[in-house]
FIVEXFI-377082 format. One record per residue: x, y, z of N, C-alpha, C, O in turn. Coordinates in nm, 3 decimals. Layout:
! residues N
REC       nu       nv       nw      cau      cav      caw       cu       cv       cw       ou       ov       ow
REC        X        Y        Z        X        Y        Z        X        Y        Z        X        Y        Z
...
This chain:
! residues 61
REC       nu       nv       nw      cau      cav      caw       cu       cv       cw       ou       ov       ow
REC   17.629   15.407    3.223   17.532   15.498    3.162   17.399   15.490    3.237   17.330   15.591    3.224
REC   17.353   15.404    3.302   17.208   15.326    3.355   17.228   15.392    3.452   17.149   15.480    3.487
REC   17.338   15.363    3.516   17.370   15.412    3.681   17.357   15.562    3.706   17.300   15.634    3.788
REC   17.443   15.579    3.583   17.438   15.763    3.574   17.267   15.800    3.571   17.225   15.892    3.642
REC   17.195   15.740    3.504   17.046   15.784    3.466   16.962   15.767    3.610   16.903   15.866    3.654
REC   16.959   15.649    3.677   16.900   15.595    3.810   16.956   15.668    3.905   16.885   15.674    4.006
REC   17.088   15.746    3.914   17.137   15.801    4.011   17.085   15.926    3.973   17.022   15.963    4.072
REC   17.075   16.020    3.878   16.974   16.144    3.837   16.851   16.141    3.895   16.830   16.226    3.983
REC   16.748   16.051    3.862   16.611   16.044    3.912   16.622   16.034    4.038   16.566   16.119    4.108
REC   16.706   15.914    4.107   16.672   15.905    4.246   16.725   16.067    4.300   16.616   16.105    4.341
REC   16.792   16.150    4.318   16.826   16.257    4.335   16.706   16.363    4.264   16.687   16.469    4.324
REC   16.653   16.344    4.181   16.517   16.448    4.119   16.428   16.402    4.233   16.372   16.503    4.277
REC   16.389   16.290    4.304   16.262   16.264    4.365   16.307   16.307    4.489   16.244   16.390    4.554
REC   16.406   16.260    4.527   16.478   16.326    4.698   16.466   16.492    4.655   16.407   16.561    4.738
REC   16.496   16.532    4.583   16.473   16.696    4.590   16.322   16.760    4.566   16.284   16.862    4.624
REC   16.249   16.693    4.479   16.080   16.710    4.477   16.010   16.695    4.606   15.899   16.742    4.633
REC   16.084   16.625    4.682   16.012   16.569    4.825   16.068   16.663    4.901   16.046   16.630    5.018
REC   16.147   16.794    4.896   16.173   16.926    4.978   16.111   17.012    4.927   16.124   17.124    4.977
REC   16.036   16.999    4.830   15.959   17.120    4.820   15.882   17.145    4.892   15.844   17.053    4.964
REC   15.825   17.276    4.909   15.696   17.315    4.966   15.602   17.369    4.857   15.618   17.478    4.802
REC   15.503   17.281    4.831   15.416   17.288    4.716   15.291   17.415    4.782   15.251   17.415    4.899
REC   15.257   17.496    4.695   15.178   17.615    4.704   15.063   17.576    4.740   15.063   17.461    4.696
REC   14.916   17.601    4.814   14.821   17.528    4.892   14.719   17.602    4.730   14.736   17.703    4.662
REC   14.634   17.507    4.726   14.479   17.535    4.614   14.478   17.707    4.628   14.499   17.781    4.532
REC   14.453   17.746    4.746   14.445   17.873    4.716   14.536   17.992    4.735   14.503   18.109    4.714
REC   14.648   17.952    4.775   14.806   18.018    4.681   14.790   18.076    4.583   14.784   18.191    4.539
REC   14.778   17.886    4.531   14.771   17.907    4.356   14.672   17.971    4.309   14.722   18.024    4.211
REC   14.560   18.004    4.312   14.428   18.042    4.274   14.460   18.243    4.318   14.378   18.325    4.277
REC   14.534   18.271    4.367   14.578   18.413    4.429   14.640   18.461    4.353   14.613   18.572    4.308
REC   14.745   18.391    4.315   14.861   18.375    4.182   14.810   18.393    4.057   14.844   18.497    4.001
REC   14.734   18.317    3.998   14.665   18.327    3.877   14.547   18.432    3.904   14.473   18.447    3.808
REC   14.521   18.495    3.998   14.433   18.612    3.976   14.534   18.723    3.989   14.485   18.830    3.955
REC   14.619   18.729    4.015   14.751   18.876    4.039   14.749   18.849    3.875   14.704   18.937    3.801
REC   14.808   18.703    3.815   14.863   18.757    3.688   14.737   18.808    3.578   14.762   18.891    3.490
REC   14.623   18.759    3.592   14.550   18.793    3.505   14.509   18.916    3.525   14.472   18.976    3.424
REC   14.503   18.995    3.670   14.465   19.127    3.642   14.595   19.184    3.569   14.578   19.236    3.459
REC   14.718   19.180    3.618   14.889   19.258    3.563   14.823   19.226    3.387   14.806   19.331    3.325
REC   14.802   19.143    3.338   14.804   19.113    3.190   14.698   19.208    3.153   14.709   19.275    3.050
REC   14.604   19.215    3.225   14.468   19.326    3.142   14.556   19.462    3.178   14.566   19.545    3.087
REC   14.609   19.486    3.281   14.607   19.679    3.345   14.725   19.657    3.223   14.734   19.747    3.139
REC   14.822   19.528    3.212   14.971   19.589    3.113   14.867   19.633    2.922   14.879   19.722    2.838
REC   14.795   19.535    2.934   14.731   19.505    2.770   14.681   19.650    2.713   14.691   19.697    2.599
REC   14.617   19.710    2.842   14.529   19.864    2.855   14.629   19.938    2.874   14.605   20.038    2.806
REC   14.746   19.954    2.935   14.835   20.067    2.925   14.898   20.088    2.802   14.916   20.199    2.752
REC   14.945   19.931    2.728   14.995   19.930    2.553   14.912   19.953    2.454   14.945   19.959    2.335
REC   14.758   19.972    2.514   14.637   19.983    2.412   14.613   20.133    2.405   14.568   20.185    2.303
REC   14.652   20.219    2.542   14.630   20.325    2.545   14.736   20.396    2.494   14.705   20.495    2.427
REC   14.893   20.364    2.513   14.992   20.448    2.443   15.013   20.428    2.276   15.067   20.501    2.192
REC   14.975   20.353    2.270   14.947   20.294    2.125   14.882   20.386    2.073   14.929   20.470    1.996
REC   14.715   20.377    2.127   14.638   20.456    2.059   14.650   20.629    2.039   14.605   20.713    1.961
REC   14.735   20.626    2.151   14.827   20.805    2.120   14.933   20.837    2.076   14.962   20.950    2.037
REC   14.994   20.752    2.078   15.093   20.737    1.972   15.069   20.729    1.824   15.142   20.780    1.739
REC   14.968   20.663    1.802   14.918   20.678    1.657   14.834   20.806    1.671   14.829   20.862    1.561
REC   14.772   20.868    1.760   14.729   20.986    1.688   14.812   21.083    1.679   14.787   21.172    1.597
REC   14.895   21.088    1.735   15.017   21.159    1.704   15.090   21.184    1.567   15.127   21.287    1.511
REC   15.097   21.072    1.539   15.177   21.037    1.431   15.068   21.066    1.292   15.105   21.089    1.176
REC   14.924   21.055    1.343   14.855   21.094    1.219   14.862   21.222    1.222   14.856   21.272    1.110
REC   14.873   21.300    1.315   14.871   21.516    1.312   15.013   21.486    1.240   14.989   21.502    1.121
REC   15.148   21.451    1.254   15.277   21.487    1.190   15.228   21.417    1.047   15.289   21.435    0.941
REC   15.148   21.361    1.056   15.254   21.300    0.898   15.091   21.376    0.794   15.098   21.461    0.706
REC   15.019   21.337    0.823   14.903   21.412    0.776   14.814   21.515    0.797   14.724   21.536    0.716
């Protein structure tokens, strides 16, 4: 059971050590793509929303 567990990790760290980790400003490129996608998506569901409900207020009232 031990062996099975020590033979897992040693194999997790041999494969962590092939990565190619993303440089400070990769990452910093990355988190500015997603935060603009989250505002333009938030404003496109804010805008069909908001016509969609006026819609629905001319049919029903």
């Amino acid at each position: 059971m031990f062996g099975k567990v020590g033979n897992f990790v040693g194999e997790t760290k041999q494969e962590l050590n092939k990565v190619t980790w993303p440089t400070k400003n990769e990452v910093w490129q990355s988190t500015l793509v997603v935060i603009i996608t989250v505002f333009l998506m938030a404003a496109f569901i804010g805008t069909i929303d908001f016509v969609l409900s006026m819609v629905m207020r001319v049919l029903v009232g």
